[in-house]
TIRO-2110 file (N, C-alpha, C; in Angstrom, 1 decimal):
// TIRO-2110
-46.9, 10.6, -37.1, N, 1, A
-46.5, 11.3, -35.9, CA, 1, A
-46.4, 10.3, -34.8, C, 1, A
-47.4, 9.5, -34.6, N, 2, A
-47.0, 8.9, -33.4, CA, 2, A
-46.0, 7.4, -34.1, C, 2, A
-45.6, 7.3, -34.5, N, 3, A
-44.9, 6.3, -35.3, CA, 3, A
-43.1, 7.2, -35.0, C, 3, A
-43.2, 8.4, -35.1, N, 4, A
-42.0, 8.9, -34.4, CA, 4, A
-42.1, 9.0, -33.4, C, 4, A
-43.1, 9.3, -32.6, N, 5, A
-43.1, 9.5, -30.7, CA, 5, A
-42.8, 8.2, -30.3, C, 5, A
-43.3, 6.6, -31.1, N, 6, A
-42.7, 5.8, -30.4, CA, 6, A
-41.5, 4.8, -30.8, C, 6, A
-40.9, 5.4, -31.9, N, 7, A
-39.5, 5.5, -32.3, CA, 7, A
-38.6, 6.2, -31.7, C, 7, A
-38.6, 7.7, -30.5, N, 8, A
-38.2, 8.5, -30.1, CA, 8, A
-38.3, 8.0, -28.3, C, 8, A
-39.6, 7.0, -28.0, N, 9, A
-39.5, 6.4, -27.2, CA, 9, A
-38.5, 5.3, -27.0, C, 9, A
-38.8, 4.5, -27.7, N, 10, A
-37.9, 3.1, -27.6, CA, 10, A
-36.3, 3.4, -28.1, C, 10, A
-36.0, 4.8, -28.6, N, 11, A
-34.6, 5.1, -28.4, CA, 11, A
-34.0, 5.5, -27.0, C, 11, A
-34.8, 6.3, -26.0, N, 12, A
-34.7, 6.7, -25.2, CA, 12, A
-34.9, 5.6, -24.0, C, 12, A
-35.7, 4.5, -24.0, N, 13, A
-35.4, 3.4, -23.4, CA, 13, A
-34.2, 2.7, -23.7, C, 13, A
-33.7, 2.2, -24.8, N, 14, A
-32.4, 1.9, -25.4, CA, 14, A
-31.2, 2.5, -24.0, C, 14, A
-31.3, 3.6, -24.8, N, 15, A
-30.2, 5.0, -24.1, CA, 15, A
-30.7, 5.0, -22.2, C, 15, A
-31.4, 5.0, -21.6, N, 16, A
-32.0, 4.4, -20.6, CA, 16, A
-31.0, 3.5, -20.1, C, 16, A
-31.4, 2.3, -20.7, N, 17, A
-31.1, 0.8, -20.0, CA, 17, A
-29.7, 0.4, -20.3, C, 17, A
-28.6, 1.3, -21.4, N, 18, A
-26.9, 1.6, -21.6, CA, 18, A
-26.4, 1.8, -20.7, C, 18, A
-27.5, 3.4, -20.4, N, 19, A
-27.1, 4.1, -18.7, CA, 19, A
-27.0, 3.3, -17.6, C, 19, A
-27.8, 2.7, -17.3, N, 20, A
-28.3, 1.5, -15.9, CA, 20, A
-27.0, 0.8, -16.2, C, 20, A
-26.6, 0.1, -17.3, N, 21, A
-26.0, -1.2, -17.5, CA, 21, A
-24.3, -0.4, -17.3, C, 21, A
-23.8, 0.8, -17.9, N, 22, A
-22.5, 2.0, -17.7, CA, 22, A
-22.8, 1.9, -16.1, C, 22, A
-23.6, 2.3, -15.6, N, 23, A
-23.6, 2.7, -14.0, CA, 23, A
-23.3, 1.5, -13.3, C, 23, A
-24.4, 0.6, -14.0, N, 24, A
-23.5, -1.0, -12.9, CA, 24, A
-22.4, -1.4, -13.1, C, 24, A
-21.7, -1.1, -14.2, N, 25, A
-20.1, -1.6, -14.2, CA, 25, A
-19.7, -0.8, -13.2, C, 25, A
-19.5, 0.3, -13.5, N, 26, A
-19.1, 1.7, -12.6, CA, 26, A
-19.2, 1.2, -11.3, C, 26, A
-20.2, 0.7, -10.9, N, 27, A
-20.3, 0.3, -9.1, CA, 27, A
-19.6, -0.6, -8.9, C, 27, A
-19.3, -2.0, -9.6, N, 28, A
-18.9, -3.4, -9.9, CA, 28, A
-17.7, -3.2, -9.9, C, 28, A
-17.0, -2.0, -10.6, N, 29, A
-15.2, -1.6, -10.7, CA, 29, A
-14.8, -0.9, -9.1, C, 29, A
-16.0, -0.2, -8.6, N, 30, A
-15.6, 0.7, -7.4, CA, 30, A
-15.0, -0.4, -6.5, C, 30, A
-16.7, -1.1, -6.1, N, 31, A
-16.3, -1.9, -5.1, CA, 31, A
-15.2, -2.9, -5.3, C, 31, A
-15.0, -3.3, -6.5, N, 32, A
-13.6, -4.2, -6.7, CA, 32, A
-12.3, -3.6, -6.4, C, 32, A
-12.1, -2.2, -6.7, N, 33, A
-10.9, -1.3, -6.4, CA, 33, A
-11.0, -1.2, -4.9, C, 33, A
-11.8, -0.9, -4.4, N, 34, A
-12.1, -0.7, -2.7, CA, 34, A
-11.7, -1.5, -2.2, C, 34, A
-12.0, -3.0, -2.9, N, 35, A
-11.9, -4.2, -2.1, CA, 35, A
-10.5, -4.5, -2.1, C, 35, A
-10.0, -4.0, -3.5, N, 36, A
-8.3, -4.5, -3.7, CA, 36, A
-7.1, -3.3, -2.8, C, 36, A
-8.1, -1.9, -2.1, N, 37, A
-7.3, -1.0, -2.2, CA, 37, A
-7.2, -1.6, -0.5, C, 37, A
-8.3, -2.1, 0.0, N, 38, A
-8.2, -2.7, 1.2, CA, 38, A
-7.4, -4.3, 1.7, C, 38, A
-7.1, -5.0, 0.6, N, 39, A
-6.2, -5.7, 0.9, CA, 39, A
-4.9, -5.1, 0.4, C, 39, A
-4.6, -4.0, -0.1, N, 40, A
-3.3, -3.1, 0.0, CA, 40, A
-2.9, -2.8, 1.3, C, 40, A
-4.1, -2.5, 1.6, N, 41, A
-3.6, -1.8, 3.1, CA, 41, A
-3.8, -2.7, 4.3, C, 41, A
-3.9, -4.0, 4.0, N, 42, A
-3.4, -4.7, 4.6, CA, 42, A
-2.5, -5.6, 4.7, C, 42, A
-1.8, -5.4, 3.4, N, 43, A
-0.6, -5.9, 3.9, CA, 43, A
0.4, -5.2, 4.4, C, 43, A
0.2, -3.8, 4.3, N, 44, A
1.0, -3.0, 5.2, CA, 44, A
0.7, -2.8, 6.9, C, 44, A
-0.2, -2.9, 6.8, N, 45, A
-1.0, -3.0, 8.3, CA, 45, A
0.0, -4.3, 9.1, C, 45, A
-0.2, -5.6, 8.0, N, 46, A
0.6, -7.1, 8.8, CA, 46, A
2.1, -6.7, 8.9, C, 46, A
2.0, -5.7, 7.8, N, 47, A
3.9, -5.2, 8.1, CA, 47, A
4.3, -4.5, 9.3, C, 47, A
3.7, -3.3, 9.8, N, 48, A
3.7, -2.6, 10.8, CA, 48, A
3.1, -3.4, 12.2, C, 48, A
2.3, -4.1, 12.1, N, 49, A
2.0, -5.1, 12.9, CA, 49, A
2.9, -6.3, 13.3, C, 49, A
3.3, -6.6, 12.5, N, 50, A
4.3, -7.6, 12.7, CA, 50, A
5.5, -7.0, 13.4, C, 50, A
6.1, -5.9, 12.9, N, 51, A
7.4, -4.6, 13.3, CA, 51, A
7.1, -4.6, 14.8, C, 51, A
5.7, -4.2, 14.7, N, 52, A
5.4, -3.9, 16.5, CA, 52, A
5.8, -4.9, 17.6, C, 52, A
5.1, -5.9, 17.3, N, 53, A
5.5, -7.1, 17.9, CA, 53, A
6.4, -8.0, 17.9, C, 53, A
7.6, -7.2, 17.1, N, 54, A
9.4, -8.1, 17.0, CA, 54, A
9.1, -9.6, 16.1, C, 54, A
8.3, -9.6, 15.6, N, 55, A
8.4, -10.8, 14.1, CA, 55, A
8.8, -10.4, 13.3, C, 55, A
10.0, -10.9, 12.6, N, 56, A
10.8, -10.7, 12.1, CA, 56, A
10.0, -11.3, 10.7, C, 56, A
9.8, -12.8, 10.8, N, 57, A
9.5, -13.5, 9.9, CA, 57, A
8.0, -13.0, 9.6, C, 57, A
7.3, -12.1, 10.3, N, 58, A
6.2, -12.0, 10.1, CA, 58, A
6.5, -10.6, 9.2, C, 58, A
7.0, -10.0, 9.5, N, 59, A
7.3, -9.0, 8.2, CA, 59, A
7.5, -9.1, 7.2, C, 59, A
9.1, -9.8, 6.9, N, 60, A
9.4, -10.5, 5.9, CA, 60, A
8.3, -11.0, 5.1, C, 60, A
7.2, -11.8, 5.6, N, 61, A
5.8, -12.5, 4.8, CA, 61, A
5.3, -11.7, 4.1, C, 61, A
5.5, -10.2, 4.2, N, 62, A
4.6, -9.3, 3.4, CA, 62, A
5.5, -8.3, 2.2, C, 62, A
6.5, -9.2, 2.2, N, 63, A
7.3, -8.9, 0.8, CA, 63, A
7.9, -9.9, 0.0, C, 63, A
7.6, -9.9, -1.2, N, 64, A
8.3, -10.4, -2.6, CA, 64, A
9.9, -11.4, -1.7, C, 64, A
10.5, -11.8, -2.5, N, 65, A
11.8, -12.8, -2.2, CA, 65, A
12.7, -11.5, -2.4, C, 65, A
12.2, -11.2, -4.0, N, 66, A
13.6, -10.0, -4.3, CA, 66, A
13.4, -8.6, -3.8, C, 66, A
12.8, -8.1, -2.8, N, 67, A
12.4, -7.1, -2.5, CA, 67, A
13.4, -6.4, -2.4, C, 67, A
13.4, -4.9, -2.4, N, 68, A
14.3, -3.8, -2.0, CA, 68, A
13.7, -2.7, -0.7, C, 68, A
14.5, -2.9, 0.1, N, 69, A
14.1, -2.0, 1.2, CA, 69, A
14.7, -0.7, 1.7, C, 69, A
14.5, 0.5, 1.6, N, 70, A
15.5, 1.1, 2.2, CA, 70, A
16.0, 1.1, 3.5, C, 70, A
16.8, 0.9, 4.3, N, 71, A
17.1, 0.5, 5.5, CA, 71, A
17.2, 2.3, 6.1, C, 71, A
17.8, 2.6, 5.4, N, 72, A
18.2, 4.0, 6.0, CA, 72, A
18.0, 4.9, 4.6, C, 72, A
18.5, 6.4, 4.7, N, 73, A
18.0, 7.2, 3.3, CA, 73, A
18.9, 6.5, 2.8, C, 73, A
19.0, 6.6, 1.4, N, 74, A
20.0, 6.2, 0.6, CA, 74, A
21.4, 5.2, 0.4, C, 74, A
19.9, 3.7, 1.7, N, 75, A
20.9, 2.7, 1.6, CA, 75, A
19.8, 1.6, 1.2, C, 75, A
19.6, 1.3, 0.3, N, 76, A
18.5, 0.0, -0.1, CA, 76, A
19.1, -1.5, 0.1, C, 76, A
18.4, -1.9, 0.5, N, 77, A
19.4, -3.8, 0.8, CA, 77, A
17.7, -4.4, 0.0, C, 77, A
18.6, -5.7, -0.7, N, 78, A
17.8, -6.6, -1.8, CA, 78, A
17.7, -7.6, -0.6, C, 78, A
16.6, -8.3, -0.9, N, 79, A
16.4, -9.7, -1.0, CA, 79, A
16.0, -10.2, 0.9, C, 79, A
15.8, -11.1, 0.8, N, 80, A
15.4, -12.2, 2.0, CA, 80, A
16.1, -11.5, 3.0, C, 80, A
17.2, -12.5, 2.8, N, 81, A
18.6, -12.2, 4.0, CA, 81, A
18.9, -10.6, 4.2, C, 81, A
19.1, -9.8, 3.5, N, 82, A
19.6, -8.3, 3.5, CA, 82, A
18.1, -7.9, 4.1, C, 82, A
17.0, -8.3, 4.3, N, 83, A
16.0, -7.6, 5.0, CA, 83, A
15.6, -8.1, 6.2, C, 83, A
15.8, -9.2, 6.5, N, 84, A
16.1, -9.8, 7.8, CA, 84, A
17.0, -9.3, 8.6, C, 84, A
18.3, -8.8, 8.1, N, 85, A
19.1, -8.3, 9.2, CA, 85, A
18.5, -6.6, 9.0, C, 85, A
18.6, -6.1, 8.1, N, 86, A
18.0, -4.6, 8.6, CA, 86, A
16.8, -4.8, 9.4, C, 86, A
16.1, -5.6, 9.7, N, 87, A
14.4, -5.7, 10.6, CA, 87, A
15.6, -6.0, 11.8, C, 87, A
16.5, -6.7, 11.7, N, 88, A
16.9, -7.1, 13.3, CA, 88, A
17.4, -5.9, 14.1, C, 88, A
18.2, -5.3, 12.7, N, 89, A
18.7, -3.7, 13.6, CA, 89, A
17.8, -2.8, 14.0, C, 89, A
16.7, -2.7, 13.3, N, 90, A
15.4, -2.0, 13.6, CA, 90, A
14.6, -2.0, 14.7, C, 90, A
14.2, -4.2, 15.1, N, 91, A
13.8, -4.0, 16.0, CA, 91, A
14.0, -4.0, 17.1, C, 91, A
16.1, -3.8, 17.4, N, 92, A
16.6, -3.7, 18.8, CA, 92, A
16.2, -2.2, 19.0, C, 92, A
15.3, -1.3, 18.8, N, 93, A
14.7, -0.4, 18.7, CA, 93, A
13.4, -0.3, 19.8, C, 93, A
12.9, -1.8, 19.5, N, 94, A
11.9, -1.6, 19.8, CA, 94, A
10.5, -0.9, 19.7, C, 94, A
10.3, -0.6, 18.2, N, 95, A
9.9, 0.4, 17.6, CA, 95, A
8.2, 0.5, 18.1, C, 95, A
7.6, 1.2, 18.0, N, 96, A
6.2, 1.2, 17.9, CA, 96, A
5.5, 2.6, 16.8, C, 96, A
4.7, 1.8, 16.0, N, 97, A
4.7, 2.6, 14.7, CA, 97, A
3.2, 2.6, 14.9, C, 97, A
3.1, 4.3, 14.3, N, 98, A
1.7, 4.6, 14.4, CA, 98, A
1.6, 5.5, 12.8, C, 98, A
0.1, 4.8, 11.8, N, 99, A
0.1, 5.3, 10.8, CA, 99, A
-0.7, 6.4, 10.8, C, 99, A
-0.5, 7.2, 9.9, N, 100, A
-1.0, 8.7, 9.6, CA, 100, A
-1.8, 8.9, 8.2, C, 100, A
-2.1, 9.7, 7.4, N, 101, A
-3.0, 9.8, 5.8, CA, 101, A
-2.1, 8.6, 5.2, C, 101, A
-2.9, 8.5, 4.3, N, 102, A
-2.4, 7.4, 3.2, CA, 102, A
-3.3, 7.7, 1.9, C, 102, A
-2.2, 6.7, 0.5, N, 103, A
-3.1, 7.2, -0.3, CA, 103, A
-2.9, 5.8, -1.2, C, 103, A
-3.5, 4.7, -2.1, N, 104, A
-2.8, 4.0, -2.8, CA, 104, A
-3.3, 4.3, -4.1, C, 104, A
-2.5, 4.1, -5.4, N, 105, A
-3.1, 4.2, -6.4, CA, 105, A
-2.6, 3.1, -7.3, C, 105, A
-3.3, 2.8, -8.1, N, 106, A
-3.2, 1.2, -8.1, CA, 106, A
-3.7, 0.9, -10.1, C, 106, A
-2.9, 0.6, -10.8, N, 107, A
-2.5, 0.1, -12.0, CA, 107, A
-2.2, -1.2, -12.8, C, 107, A
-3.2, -1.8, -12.9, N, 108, A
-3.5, -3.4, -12.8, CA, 108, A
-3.0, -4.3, -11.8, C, 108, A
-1.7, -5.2, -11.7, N, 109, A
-1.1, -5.8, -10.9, CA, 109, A
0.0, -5.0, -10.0, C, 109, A
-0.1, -3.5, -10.1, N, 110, A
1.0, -3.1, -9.7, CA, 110, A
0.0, -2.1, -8.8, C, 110, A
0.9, -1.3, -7.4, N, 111, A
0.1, -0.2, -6.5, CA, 111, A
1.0, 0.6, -5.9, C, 111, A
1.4, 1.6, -5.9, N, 112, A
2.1, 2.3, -4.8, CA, 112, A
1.0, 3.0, -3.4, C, 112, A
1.7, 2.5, -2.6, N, 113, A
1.1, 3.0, -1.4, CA, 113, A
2.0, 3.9, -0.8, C, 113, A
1.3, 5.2, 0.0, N, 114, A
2.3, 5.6, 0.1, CA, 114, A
1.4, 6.6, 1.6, C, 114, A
1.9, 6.5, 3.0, N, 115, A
1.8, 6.5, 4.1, CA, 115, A
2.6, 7.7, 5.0, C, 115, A
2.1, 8.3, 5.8, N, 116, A
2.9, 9.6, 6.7, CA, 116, A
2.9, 8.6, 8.3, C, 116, A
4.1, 8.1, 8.6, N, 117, A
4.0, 7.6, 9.8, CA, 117, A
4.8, 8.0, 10.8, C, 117, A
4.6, 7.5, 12.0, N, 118, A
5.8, 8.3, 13.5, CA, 118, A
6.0, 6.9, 14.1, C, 118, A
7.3, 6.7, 14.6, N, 119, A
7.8, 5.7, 15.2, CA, 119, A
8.4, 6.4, 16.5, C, 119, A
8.0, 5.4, 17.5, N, 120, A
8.7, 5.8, 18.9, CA, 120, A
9.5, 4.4, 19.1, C, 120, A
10.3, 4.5, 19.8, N, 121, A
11.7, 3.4, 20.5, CA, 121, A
12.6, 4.0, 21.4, C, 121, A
13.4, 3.2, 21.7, N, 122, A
14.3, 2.8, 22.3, CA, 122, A
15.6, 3.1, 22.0, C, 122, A
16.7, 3.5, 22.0, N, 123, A
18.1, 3.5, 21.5, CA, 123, A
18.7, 2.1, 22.6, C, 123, A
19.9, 1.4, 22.0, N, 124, A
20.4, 0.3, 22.7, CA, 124, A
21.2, 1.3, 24.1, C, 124, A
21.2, 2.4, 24.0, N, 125, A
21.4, 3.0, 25.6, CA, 125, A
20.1, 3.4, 26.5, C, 125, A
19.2, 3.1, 26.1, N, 126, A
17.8, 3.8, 26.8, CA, 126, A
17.5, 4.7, 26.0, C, 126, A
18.0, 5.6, 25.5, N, 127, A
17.7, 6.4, 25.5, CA, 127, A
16.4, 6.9, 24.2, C, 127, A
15.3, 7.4, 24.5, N, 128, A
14.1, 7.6, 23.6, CA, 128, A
14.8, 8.1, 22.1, C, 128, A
13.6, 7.4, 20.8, N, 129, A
13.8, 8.1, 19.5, CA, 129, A
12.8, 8.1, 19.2, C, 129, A
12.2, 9.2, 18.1, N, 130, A
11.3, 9.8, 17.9, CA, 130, A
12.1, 9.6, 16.6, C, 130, A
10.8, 9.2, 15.4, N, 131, A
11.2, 9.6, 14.2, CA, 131, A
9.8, 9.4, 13.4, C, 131, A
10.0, 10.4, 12.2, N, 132, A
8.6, 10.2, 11.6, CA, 132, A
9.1, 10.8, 10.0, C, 132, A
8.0, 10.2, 9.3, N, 133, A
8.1, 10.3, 7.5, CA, 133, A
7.0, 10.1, 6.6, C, 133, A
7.4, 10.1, 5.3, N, 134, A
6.6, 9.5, 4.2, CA, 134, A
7.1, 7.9, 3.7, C, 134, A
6.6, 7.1, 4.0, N, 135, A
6.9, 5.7, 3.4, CA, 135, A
6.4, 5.7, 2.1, C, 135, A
7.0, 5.4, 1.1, N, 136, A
6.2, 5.0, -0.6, CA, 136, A
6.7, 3.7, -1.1, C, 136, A
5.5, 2.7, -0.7, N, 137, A
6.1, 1.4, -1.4, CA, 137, A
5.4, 1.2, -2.4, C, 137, A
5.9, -0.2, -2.8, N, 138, A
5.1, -0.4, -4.4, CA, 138, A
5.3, -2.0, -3.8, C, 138, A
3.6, -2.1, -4.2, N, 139, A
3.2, -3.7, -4.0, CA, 139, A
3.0, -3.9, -5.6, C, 139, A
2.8, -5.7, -5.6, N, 140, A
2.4, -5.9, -6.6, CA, 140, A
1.5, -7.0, -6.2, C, 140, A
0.9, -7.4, -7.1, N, 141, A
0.0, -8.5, -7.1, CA, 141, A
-0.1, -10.2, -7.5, C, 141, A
0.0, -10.9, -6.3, N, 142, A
0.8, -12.0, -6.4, CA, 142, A
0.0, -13.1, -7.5, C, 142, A
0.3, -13.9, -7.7, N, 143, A
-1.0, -15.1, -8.4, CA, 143, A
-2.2, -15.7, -7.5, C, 143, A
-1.4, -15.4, -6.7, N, 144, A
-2.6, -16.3, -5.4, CA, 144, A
-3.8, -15.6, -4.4, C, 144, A
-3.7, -14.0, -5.5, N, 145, A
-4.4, -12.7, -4.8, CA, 145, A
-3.9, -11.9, -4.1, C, 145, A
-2.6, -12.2, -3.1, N, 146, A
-2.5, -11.2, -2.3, CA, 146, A
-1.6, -10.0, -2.5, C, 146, A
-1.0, -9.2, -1.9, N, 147, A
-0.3, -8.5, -2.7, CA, 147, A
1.0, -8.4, -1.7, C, 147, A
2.4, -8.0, -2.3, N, 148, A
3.1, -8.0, -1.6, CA, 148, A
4.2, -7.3, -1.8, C, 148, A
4.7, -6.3, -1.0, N, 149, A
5.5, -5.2, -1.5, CA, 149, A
6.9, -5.9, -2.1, C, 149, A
7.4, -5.1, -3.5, N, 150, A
8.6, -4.7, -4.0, CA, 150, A
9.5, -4.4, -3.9, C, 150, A
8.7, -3.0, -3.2, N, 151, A
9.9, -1.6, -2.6, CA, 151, A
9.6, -1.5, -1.6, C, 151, A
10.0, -0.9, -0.6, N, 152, A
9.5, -0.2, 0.6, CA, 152, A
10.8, 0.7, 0.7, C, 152, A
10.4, 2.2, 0.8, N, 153, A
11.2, 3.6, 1.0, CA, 153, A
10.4, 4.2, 2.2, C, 153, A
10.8, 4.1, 3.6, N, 154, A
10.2, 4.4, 4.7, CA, 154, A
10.5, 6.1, 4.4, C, 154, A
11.6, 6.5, 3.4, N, 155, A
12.1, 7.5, 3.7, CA, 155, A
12.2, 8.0, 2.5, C, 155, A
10.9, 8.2, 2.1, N, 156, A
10.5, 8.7, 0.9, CA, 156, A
10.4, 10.4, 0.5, C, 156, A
10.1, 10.9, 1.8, N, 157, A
10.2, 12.7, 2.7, CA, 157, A
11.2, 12.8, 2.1, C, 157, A
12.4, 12.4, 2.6, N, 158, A
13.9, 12.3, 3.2, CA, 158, A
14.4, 13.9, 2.0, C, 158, A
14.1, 13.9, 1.1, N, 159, A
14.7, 14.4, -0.2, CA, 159, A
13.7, 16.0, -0.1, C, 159, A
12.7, 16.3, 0.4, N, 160, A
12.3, 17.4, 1.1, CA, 160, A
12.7, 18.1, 2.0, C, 160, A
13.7, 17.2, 3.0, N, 161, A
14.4, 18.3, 3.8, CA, 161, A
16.2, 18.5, 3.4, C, 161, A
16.3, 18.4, 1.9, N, 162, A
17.7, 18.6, 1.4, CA, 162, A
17.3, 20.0, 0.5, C, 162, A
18.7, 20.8, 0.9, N, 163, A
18.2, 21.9, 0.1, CA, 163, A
19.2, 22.1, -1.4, C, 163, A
END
């Protein structure tokens, strides 16, 4: 009898110390997704940051070479050059961008982020614009750690108010 009480012990330490060792992965994965879900959201942060303050080049830094942007609903421009002049039309705007809920969900090297924001500006007559939406980009994960968007669809809503 006690030869099973302490065969029935030393199982239950076993099963015990699985548990402890399951739970510390479990913390070890959180804080690593937390950590990675926070340099997601900063490189959107450097994006809108940069927008605010008319750096052009400083935006650009926070996307891929071949990136696709939508400029407007249902007009995507590729690459370097095609996203440098949409940021130039943008920022004769003068935009000031303020972000709202967000959510990112994130699949090895790859993340969609995806953001409710309001933009205030300027029209090239004075005159104020008010515009707000769902942005849904998709970063990816560079070699060098950081991450840098693919897509960016500021006008991701856009298809919600079509009936």
């Amino acid at each position: 009898m006690t030869s099973k009480i302490s065969q029935r012990l030393i199982c239950l330490a076993v099963l015990l110390h699985g548990m402890q060792s399951i739970h510390a992965q479990s913390q070890d994965n959180q804080g690593s997704q937390t950590m990675e879900h926070a340099q997601i959201q900063s490189t959107i942060d450097s994006n809108n940051s940069a927008v605010s303050a008319g750096d052009i080049e400083g935006a650009l830094a926070t996307f891929e070479p071949n990136a696709v942007m939508v400029a407007q609903p249902g007009m995507p421009v590729m690459g370097t050059p095609a996203l440098r002049e949409a940021f130039k039309q943008f920022l004769a705007l003068d935009p000031k961008i303020t972000i709202g809920s967000r959510e990112v969900v994130k699949a090895d090297d790859i993340a969609l982020h995806s953001y409710t924001w309001k933009m205030s500006g300027k029209a090239p007559d004075g005159k104020p614009v008010e515009q707000s939406g769902l942005s849904v980009v998709v970063l990816r994960k560079q070699p060098d750690g950081r991450w840098l968007m693919v897509i960016d669809n500021p006008f991701g809503g856009h298809l919600l108010h079509k009936s």
